[in-house]
PDBQT receptor file of N, H, CA, C and O in Angstrom, charges set to zero:
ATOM      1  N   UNK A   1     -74.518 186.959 -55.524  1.00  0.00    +0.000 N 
ATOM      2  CA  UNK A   1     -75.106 186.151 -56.567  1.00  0.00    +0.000 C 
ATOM      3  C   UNK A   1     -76.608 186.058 -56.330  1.00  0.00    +0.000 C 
ATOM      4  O   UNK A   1     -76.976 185.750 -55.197  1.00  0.00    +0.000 OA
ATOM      5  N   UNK A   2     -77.496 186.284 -57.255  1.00  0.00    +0.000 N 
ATOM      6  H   UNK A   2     -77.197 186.535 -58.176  1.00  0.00    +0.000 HD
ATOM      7  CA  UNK A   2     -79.040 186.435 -56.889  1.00  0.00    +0.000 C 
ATOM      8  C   UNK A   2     -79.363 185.044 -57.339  1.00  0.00    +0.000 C 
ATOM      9  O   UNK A   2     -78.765 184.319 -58.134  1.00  0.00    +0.000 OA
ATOM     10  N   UNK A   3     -80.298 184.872 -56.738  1.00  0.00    +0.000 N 
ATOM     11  H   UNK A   3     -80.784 185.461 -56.091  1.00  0.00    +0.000 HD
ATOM     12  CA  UNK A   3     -81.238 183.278 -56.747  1.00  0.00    +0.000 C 
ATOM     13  C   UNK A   3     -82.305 183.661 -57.400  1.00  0.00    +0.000 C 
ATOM     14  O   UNK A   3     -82.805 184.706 -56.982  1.00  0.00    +0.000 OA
ATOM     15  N   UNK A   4     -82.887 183.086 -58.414  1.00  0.00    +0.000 N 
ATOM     16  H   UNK A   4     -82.481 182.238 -58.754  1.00  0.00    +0.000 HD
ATOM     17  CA  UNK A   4     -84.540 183.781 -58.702  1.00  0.00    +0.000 C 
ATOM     18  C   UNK A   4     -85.321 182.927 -58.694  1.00  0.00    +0.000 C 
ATOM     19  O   UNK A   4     -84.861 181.905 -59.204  1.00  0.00    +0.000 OA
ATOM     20  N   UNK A   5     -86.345 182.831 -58.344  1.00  0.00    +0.000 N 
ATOM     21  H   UNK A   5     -86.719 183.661 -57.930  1.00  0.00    +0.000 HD
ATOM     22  CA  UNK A   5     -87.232 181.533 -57.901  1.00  0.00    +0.000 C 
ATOM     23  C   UNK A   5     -88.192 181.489 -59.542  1.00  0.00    +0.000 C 
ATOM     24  O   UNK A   5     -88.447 182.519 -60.166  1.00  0.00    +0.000 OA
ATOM     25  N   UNK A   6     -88.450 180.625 -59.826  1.00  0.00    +0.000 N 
ATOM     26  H   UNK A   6     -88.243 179.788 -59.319  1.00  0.00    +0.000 HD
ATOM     27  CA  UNK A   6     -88.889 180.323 -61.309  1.00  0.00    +0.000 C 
ATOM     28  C   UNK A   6     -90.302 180.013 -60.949  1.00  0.00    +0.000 C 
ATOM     29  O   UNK A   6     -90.838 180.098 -59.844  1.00  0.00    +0.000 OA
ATOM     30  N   UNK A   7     -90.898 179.564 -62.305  1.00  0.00    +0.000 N 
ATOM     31  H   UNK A   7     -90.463 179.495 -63.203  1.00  0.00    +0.000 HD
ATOM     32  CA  UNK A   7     -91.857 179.057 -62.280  1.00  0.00    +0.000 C 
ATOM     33  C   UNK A   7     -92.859 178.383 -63.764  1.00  0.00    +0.000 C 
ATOM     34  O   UNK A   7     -93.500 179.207 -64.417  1.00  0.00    +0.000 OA
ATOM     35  N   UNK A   8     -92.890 177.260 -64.072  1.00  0.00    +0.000 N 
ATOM     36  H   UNK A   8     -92.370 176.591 -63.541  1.00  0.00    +0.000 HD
ATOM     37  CA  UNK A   8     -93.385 177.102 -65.413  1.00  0.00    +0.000 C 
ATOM     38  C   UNK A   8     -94.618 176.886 -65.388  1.00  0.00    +0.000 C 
ATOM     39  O   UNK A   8     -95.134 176.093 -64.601  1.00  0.00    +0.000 OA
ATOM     40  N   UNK A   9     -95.452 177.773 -66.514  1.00  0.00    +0.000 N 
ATOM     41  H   UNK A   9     -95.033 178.417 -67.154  1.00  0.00    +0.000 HD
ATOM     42  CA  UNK A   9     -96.791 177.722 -66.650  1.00  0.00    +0.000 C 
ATOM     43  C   UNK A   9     -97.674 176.515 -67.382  1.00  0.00    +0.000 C 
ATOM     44  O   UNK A   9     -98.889 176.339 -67.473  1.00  0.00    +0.000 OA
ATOM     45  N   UNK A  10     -96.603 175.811 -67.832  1.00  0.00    +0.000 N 
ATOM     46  H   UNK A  10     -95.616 175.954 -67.759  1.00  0.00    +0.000 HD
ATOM     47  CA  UNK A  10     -96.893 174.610 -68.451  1.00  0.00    +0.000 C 
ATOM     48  C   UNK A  10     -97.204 173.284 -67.800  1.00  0.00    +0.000 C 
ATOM     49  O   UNK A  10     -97.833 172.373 -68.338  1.00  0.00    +0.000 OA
ATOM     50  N   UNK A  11     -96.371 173.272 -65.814  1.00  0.00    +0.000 N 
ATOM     51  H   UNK A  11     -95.859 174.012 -65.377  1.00  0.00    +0.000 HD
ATOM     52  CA  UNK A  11     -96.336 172.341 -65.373  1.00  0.00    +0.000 C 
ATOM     53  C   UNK A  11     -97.131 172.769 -64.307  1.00  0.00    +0.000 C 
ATOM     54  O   UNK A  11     -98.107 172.130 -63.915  1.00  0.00    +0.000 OA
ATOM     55  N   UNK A  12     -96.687 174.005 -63.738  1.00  0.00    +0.000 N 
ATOM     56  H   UNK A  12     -95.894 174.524 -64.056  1.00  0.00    +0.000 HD
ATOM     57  CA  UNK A  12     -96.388 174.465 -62.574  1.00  0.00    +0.000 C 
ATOM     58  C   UNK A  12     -95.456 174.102 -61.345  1.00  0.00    +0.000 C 
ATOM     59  O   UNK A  12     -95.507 174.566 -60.205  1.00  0.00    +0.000 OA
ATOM     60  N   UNK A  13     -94.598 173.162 -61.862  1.00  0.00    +0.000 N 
ATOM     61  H   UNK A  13     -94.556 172.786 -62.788  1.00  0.00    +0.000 HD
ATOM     62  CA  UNK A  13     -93.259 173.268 -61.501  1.00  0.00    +0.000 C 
ATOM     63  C   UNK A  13     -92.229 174.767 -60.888  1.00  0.00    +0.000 C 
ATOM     64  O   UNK A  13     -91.604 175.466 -61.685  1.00  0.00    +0.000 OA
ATOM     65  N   UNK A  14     -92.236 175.012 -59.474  1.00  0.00    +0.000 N 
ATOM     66  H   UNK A  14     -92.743 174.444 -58.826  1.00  0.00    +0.000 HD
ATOM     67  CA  UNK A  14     -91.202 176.051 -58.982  1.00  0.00    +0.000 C 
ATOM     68  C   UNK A  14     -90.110 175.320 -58.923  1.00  0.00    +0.000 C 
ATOM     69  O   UNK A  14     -90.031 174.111 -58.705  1.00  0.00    +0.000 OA
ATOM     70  N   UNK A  15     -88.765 176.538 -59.242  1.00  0.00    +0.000 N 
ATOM     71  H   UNK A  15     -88.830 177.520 -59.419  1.00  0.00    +0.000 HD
ATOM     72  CA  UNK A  15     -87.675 176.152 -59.120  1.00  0.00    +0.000 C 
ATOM     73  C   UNK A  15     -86.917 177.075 -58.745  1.00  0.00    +0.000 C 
ATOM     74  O   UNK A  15     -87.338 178.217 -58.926  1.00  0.00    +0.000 OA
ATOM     75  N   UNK A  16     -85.585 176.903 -58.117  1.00  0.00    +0.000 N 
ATOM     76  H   UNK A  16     -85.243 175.975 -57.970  1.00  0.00    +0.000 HD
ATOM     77  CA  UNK A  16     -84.915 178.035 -57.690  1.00  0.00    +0.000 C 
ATOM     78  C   UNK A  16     -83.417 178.471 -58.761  1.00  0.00    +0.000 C 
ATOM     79  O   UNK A  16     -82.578 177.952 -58.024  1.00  0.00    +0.000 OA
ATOM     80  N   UNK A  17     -82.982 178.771 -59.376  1.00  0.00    +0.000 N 
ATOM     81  H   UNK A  17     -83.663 179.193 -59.974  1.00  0.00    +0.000 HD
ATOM     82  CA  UNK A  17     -81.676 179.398 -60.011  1.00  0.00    +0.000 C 
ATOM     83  C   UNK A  17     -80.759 180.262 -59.767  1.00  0.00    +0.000 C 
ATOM     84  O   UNK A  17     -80.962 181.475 -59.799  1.00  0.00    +0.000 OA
ATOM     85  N   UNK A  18     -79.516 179.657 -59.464  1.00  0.00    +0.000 N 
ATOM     86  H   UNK A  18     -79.351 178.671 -59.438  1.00  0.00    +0.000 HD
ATOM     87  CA  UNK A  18     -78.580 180.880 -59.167  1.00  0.00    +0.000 C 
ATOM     88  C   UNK A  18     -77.688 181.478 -60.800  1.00  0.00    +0.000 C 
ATOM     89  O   UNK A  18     -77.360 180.926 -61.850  1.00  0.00    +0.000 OA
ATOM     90  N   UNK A  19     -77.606 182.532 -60.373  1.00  0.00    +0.000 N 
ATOM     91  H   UNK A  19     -77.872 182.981 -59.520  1.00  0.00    +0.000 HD
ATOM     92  CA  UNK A  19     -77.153 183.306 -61.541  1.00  0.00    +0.000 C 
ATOM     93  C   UNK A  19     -75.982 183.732 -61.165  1.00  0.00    +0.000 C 
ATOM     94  O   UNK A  19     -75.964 184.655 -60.350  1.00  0.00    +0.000 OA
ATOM     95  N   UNK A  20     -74.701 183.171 -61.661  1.00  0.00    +0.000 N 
ATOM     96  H   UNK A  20     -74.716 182.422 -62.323  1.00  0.00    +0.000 HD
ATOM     97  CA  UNK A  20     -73.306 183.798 -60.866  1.00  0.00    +0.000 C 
ATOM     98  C   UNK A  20     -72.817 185.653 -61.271  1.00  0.00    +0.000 C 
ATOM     99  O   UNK A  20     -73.006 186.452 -62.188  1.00  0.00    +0.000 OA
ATOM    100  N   UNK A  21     -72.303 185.626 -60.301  1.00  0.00    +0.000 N 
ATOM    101  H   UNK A  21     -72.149 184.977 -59.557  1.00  0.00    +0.000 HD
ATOM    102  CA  UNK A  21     -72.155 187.202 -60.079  1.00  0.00    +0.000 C 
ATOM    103  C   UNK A  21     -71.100 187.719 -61.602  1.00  0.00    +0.000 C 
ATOM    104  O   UNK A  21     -70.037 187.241 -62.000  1.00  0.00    +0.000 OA
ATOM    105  N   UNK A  22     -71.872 188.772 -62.115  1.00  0.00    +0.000 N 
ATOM    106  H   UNK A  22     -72.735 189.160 -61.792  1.00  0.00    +0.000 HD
ATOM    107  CA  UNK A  22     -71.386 189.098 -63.615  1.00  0.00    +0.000 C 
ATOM    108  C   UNK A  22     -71.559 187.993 -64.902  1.00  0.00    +0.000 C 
ATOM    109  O   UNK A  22     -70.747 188.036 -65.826  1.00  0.00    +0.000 OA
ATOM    110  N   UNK A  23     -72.275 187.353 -64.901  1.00  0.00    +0.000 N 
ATOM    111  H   UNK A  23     -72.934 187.318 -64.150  1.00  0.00    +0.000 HD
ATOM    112  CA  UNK A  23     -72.739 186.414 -65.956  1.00  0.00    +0.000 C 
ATOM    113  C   UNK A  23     -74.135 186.927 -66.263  1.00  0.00    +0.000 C 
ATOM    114  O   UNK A  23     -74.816 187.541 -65.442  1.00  0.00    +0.000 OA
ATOM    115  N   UNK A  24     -74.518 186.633 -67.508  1.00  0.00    +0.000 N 
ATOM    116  H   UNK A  24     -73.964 186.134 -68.175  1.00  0.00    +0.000 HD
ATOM    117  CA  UNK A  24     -75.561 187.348 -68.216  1.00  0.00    +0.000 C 
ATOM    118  C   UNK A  24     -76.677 186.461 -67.469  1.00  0.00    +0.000 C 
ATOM    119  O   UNK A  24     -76.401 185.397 -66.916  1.00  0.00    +0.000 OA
ATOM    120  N   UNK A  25     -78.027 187.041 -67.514  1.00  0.00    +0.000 N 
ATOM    121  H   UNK A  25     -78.252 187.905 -67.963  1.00  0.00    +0.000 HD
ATOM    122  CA  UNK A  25     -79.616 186.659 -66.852  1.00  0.00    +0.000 C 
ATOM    123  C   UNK A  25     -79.665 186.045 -68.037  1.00  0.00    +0.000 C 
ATOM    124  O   UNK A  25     -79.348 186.699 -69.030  1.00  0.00    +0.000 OA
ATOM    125  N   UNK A  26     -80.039 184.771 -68.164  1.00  0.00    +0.000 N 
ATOM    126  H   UNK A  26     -80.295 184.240 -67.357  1.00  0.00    +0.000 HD
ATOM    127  CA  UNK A  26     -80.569 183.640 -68.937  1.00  0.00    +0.000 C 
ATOM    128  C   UNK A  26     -81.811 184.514 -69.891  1.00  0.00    +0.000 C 
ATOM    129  O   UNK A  26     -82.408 185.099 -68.987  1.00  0.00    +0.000 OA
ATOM    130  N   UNK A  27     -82.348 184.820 -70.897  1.00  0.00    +0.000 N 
ATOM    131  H   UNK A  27     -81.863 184.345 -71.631  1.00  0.00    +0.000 HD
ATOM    132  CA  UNK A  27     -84.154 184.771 -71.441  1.00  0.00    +0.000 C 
ATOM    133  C   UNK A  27     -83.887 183.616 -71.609  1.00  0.00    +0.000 C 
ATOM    134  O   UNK A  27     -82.911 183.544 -72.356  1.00  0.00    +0.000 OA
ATOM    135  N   UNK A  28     -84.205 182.754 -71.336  1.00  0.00    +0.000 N 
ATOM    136  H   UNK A  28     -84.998 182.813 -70.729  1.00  0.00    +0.000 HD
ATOM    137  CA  UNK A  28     -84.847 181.479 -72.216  1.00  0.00    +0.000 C 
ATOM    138  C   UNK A  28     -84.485 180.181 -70.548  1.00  0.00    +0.000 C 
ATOM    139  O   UNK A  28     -83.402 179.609 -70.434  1.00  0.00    +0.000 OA
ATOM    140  N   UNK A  29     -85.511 180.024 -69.629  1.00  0.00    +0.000 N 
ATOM    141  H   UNK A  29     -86.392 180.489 -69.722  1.00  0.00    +0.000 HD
ATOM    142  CA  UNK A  29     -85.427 178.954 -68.785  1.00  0.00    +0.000 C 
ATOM    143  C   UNK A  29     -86.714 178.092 -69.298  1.00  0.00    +0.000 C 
ATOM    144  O   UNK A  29     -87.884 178.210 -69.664  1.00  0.00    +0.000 OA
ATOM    145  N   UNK A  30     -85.301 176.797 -68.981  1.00  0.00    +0.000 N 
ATOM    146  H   UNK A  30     -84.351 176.701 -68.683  1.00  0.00    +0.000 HD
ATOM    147  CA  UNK A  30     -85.869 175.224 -68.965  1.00  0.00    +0.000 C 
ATOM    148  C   UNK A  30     -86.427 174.870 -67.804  1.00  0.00    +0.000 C 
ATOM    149  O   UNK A  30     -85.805 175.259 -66.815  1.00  0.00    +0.000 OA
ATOM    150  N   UNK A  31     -87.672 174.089 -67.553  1.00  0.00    +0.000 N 
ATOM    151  H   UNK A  31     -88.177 173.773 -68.356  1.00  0.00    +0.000 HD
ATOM    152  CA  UNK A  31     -88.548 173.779 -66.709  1.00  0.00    +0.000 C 
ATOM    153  C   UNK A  31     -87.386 172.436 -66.750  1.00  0.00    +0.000 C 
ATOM    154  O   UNK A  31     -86.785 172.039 -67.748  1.00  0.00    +0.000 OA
ATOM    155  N   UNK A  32     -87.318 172.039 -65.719  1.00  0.00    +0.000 N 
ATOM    156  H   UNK A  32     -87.807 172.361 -64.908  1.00  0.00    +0.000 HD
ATOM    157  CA  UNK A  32     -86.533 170.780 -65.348  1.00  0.00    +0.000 C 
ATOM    158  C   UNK A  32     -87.311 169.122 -65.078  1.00  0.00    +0.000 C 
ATOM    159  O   UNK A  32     -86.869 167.979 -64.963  1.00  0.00    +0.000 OA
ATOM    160  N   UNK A  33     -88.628 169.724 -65.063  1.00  0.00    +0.000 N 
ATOM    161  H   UNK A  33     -88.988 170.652 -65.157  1.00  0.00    +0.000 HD
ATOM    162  CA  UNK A  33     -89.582 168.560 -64.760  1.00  0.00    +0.000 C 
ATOM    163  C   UNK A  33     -90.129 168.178 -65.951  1.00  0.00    +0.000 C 
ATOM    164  O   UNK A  33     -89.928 167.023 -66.327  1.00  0.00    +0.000 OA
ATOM    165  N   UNK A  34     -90.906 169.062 -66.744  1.00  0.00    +0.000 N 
ATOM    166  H   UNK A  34     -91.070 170.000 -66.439  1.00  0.00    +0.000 HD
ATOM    167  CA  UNK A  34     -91.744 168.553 -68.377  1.00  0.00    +0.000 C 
ATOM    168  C   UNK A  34     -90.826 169.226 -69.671  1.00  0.00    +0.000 C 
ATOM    169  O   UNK A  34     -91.068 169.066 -70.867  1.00  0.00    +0.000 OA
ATOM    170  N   UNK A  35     -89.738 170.001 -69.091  1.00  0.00    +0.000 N 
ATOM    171  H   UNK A  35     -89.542 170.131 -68.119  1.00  0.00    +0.000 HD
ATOM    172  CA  UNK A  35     -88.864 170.643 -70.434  1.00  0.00    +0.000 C 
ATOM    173  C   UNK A  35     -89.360 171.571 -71.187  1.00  0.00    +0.000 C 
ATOM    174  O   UNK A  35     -88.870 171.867 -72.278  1.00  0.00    +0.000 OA
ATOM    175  N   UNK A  36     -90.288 172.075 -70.730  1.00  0.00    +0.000 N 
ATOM    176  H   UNK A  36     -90.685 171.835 -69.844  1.00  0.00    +0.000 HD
ATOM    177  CA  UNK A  36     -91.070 173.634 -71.120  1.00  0.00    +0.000 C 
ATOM    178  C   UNK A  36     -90.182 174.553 -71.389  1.00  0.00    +0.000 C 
ATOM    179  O   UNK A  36     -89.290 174.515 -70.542  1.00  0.00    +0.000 OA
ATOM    180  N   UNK A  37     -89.978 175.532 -72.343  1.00  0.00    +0.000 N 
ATOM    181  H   UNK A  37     -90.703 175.563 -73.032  1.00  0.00    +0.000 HD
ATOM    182  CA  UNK A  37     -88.791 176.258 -72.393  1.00  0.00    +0.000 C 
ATOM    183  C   UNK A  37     -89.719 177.517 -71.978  1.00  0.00    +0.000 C 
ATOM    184  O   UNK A  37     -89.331 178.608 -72.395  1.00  0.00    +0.000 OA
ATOM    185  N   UNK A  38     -90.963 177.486 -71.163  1.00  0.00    +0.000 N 
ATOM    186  H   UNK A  38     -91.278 176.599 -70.824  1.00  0.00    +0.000 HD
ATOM    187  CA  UNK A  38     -91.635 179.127 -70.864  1.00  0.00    +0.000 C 
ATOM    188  C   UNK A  38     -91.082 179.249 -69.464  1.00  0.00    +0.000 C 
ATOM    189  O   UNK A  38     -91.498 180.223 -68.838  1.00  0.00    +0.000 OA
ATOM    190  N   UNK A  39     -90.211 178.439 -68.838  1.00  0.00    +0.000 N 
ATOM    191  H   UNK A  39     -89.873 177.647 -69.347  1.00  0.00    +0.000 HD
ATOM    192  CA  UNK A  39     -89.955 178.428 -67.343  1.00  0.00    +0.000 C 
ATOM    193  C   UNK A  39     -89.752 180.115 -67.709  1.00  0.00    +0.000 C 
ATOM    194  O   UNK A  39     -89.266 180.542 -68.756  1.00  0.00    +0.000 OA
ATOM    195  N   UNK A  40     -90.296 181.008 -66.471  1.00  0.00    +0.000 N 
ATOM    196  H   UNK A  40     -90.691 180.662 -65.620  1.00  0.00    +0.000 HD
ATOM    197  CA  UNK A  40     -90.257 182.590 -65.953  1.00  0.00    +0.000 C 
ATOM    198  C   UNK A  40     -89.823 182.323 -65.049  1.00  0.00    +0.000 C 
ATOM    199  O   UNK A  40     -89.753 181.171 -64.621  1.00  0.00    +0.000 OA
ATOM    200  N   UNK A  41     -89.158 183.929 -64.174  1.00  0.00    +0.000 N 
ATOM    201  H   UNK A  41     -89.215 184.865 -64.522  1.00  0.00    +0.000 HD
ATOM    202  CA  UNK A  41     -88.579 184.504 -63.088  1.00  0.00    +0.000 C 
ATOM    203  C   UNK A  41     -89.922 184.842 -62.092  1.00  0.00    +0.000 C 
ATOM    204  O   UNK A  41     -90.747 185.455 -62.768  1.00  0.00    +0.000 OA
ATOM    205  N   UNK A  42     -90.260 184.693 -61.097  1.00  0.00    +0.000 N 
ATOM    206  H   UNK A  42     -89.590 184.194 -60.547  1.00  0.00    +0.000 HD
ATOM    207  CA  UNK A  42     -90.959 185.011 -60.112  1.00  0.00    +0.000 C 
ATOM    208  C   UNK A  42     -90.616 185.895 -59.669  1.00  0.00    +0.000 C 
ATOM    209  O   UNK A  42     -91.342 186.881 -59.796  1.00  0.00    +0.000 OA
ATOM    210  N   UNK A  43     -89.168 186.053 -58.813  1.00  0.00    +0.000 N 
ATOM    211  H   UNK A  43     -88.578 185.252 -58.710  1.00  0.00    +0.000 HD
ATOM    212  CA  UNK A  43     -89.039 187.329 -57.700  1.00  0.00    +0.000 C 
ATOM    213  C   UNK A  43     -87.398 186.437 -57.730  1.00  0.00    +0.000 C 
ATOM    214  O   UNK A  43     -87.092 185.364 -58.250  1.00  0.00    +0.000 OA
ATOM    215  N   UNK A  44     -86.564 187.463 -56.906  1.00  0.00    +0.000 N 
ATOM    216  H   UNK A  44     -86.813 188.335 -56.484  1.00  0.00    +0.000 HD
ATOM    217  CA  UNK A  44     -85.140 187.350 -56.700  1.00  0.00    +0.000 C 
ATOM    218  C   UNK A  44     -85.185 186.989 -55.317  1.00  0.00    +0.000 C 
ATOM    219  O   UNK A  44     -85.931 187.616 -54.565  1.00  0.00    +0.000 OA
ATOM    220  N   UNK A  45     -84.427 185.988 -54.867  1.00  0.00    +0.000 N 
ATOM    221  H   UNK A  45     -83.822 185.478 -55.478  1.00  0.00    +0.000 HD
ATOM    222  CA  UNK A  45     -84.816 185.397 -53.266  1.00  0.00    +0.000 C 
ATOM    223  C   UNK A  45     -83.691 185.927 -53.020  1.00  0.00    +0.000 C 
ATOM    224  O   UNK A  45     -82.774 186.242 -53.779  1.00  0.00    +0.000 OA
ATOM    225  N   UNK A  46     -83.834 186.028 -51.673  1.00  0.00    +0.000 N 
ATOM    226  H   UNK A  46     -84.579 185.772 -51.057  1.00  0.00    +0.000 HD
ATOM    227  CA  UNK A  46     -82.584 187.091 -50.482  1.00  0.00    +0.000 C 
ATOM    228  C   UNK A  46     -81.759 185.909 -50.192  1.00  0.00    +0.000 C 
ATOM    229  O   UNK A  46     -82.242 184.868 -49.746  1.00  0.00    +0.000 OA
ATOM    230  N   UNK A  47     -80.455 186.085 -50.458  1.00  0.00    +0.000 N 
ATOM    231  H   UNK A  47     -80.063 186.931 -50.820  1.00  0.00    +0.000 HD
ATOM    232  CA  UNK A  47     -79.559 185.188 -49.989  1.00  0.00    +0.000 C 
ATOM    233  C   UNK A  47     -78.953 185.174 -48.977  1.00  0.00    +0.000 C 
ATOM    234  O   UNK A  47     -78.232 186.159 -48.812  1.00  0.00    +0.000 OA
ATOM    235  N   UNK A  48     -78.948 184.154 -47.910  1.00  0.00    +0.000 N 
ATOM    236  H   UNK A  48     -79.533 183.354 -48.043  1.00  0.00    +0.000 HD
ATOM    237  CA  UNK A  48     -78.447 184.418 -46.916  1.00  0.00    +0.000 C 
ATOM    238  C   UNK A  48     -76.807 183.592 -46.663  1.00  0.00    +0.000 C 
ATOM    239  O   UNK A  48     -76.167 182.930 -47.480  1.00  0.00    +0.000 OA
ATOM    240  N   UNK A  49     -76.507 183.894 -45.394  1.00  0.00    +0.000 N 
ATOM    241  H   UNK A  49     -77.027 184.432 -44.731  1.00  0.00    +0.000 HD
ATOM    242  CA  UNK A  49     -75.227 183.189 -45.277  1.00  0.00    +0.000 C 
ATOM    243  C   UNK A  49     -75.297 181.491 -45.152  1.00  0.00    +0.000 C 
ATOM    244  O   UNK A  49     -76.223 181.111 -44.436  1.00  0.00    +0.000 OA
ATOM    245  N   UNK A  50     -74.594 180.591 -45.646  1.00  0.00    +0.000 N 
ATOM    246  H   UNK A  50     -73.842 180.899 -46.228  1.00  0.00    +0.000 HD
ATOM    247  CA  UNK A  50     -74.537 179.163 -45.476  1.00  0.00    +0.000 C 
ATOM    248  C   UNK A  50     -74.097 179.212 -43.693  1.00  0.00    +0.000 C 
ATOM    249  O   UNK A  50     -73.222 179.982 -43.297  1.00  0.00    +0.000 OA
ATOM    250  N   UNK A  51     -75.014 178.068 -42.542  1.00  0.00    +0.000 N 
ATOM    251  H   UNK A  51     -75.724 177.442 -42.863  1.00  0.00    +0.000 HD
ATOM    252  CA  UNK A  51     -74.738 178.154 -41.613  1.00  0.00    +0.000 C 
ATOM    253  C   UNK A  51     -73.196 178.227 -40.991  1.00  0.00    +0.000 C 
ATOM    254  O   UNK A  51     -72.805 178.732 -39.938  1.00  0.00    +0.000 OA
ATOM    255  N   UNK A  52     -72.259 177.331 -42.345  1.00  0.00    +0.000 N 
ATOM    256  H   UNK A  52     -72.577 176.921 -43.200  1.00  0.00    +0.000 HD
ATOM    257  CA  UNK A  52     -71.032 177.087 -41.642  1.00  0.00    +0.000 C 
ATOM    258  C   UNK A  52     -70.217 178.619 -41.522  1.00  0.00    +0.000 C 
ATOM    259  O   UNK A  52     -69.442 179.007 -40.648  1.00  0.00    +0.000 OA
ATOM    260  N   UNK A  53     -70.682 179.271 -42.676  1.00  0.00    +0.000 N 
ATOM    261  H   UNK A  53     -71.312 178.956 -43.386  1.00  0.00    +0.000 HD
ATOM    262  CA  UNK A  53     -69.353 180.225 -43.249  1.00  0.00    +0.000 C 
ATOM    263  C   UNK A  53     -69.237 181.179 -41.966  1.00  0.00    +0.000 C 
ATOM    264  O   UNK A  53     -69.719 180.698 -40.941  1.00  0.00    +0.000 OA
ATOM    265  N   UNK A  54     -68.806 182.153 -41.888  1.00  0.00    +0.000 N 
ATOM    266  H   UNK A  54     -68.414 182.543 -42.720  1.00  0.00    +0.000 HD
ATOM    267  CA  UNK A  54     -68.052 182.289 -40.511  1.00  0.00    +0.000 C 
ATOM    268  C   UNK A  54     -67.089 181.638 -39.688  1.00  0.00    +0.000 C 
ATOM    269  O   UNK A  54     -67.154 181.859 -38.478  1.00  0.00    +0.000 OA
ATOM    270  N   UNK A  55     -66.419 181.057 -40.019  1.00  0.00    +0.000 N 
ATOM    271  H   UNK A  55     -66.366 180.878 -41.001  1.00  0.00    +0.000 HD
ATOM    272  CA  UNK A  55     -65.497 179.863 -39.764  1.00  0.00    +0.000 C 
ATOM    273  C   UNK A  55     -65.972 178.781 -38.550  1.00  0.00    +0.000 C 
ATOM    274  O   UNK A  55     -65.082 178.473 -37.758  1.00  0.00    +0.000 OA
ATOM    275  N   UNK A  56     -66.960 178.340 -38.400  1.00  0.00    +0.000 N 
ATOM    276  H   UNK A  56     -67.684 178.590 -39.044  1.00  0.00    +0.000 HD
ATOM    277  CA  UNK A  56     -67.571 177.546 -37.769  1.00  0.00    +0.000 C 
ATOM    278  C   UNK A  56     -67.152 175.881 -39.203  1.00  0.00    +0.000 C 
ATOM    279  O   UNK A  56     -66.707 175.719 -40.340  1.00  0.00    +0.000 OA
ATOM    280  N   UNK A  57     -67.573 175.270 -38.310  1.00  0.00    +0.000 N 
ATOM    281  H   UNK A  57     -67.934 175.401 -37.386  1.00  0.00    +0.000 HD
ATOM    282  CA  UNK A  57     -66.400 173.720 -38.978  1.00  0.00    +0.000 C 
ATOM    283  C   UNK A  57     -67.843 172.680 -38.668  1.00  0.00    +0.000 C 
ATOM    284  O   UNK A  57     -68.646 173.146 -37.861  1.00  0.00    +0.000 OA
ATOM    285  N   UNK A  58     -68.110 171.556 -39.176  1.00  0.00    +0.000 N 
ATOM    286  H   UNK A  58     -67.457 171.178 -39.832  1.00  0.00    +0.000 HD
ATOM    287  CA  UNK A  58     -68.923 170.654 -39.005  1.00  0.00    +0.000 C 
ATOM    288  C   UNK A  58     -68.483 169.685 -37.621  1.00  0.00    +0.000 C 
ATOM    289  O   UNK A  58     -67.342 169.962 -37.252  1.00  0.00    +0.000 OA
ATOM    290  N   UNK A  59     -68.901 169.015 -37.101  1.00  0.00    +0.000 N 
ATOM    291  H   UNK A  59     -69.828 168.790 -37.401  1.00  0.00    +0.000 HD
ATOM    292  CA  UNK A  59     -68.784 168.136 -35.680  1.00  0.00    +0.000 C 
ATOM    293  C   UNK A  59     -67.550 167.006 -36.676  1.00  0.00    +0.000 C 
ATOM    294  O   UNK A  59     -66.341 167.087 -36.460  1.00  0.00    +0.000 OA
ATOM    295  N   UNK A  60     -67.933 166.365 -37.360  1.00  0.00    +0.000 N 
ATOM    296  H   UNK A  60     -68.916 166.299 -37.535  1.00  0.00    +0.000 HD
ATOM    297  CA  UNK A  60     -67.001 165.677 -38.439  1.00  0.00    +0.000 C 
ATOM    298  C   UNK A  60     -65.413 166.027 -38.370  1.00  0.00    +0.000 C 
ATOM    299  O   UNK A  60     -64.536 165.270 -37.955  1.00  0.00    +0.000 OA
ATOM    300  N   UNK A  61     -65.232 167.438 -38.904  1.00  0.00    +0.000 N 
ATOM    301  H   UNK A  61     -65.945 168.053 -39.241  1.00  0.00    +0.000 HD
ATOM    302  CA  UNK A  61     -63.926 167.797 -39.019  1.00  0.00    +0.000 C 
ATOM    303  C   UNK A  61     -63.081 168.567 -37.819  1.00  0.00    +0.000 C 
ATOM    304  O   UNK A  61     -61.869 168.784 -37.828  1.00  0.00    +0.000 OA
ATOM    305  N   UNK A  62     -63.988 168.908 -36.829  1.00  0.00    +0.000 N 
ATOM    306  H   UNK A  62     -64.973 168.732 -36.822  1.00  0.00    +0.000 HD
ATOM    307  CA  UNK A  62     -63.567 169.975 -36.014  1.00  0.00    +0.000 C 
ATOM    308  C   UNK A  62     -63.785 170.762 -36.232  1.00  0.00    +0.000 C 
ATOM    309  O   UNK A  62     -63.431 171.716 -35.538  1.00  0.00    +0.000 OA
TER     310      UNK A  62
């Protein structure tokens, strides 16, 4: 699933968006701070693994 880091020229508000895997790329992003509908794509951020996954467990659950 790619992340694309945003950016609106109206606020300058960055934001990050995930786009689920096989669902269409949005044209049209909402700035979440002033509601700008020019929010753009910057660059696609590298996704990495969440620390837990690998079956590692939180101190909480075991």
């Amino acid at each position: 699933m790619p992340v694309l880091e945003l950016c609106c020229p109206d606020c300058g508000h960055e934001f990050r968006s995930l786009v689920m895997e096989g669902a269409k790329v949005p044209t049209v992003w909402v700035c979440s701070v002033c509601g700008s509908r020019r929010a753009h794509p910057q660059r696609t951020v590298e996704v990495t693994d969440h620390p837990w996954s690998g079956g590692q467990s939180c101190r909480c659950c075991g």
